[in-house]
N, C-alpha and C positions, 0 to 999 in steps of 0.2 A: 504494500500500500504506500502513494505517496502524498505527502501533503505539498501542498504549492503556493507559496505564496512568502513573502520577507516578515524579518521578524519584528520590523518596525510596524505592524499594524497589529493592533490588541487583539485583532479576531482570530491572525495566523499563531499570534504568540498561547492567546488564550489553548488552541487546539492544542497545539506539538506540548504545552505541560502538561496539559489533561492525560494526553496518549502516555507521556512520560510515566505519569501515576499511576494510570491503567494499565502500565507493562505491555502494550500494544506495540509491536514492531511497526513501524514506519521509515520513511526515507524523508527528508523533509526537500525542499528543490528548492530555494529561495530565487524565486523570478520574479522583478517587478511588475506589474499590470501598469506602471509608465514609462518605464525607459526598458522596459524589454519588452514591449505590447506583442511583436509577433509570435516570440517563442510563447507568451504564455496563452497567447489565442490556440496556438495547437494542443494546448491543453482544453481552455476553455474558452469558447469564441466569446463569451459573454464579459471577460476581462474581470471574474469576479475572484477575491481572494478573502478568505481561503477557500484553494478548491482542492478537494479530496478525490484522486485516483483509486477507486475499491480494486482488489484483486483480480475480480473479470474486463478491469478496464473502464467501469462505470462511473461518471463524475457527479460527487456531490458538492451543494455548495452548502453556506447558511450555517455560521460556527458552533448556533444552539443544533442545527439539524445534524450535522457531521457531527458532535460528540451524543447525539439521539443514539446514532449510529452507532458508534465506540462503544458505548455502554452494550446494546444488544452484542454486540461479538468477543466482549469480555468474556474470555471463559476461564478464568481466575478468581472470582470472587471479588476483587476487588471493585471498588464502589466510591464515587467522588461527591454522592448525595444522599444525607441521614435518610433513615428508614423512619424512624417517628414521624408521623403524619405533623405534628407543631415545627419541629424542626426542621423537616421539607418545607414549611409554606416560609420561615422565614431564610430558608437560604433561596428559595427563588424570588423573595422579595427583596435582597442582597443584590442576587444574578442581575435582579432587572433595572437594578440601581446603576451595577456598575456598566452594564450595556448602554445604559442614559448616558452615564458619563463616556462610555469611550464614543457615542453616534456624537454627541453636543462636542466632542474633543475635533472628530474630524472634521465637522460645519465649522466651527469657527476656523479651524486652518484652513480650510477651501476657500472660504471670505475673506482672510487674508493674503490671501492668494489673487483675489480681482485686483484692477487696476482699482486706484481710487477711488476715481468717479464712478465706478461700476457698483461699488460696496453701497449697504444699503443699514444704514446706523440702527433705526429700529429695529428690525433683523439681527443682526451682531448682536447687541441689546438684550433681543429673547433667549438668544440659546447661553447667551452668556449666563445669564440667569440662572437658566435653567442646566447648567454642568455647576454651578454654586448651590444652587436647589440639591444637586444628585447627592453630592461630597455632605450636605448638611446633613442630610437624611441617614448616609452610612455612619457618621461621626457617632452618634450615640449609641452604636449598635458596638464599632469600637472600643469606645470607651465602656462598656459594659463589662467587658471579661478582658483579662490577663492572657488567657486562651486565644484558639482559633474561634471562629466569630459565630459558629452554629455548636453546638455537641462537644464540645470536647475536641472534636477533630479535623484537622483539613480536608476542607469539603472544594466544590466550584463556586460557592460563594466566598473564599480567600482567594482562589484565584484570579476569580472573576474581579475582586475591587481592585487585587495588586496588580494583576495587570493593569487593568485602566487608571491608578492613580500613579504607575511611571511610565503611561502612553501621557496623559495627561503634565506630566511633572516634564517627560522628554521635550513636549511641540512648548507646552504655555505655563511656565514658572510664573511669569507675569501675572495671569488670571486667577489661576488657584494659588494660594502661597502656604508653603509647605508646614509652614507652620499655625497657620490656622486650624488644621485639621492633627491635633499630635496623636490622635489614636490610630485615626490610620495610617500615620506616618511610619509610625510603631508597628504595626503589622504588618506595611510594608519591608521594613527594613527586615522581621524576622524572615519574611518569604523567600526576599531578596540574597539574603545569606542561606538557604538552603543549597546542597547541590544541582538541584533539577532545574531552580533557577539559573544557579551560574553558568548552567551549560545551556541555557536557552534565553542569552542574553538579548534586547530590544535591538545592540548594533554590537559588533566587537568594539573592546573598548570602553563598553558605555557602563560608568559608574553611576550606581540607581541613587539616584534622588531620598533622600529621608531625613 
């Protein structure tokens, strides 16, 4: 199986640690969908990352759907979502926190991306908001336990915020500031120092944000 996509996008990064945890062999192909549109069109004409190459050759996209995925062909036991029915709803309400934050992380870099007079203030304005909105919301869920942020145990709701809060920390220190938020900053930094991390860094090089 391989995955496709750079490790500078939280959706690729999110995938390739999930797989890491789930002991799932993969290959990972780091091709950009901008500066290498062709090659990764023969992947997936649709230029969407992360795209997942299954063993028969079949491509999936959609990083919640590709790890849907993972999970069914986990034949290990291993599991990156509490079984407690309380515990599940609040590690998807985690999940869906830091997916906010990593969609609001790429709008506002694409917006700064227009020319000037193309950008559109009110706009900039909402989603800014609302990736401050995301981070406020995770903050007391944080700051709640000493621990991993669901059960006792690393789930894809730790994943999911730490990826998005050093996708977030890499493009716009500016926006979010690291220190408003110290719980997560704090969970980031534990994540950050695992191995699975360090071997599945945002860029080579790149020292995490905390």
């Amino acid at each position: 199986m391989q995955l496709v996509g750079m490790l500078d996008s939280p959706y690729v990064r999110r995938v390739a640690l999930s797989l890491r945890y789930l002991a799932i062999p993969f290959e990972l192909s780091e091709i950009s969908v901008f500066r290498s549109m062709d090659a990764f069109s023969k992947v997936n004409p649709l230029l969407k990352a992360p795209s997942f190459v299954c063993d028969d050759g079949e491509v999936l996209m959609d990083s919640t759907l590709i790890l849907n995925y993972a999970k069914r062909i986990a034949d290990n036991g291993k599991t990156l979502m509490p079984e407690a029915i309380a515990d599940y709803q609040t590690a998807i309400r985690l999940i869906g926190l830091g997916l906010n934050a990593c969609d609001k992380s790429v709008q506002i870099e694409y917006e700064r991306k227009r020319p000037n007079d193309k950008q559109y203030q009110p706009w900039r304005d909402r989603i800014q908001s609302q990736l401050v909105a995301a981070y406020d919301l995770i903050e007391p869920y944080a700051a709640d336990t000493d621990d991993w942020l669901v059960g006792g145990q690393l789930s894809q709701a730790d994943i999911t915020v730490g990826v998005a809060w050093q996708f977030t920390q890499f493009l716009m220190p500016d926006v979010i500031n690291v220190h408003s938020y110290p719980a997560v900053s704090v969970l980031s930094q534990r994540l950050e120092a695992r191995p699975e991390f360090m071997a599945i860094p945002i860029e080579p090089g790149w020292i995490a944000k905390v």
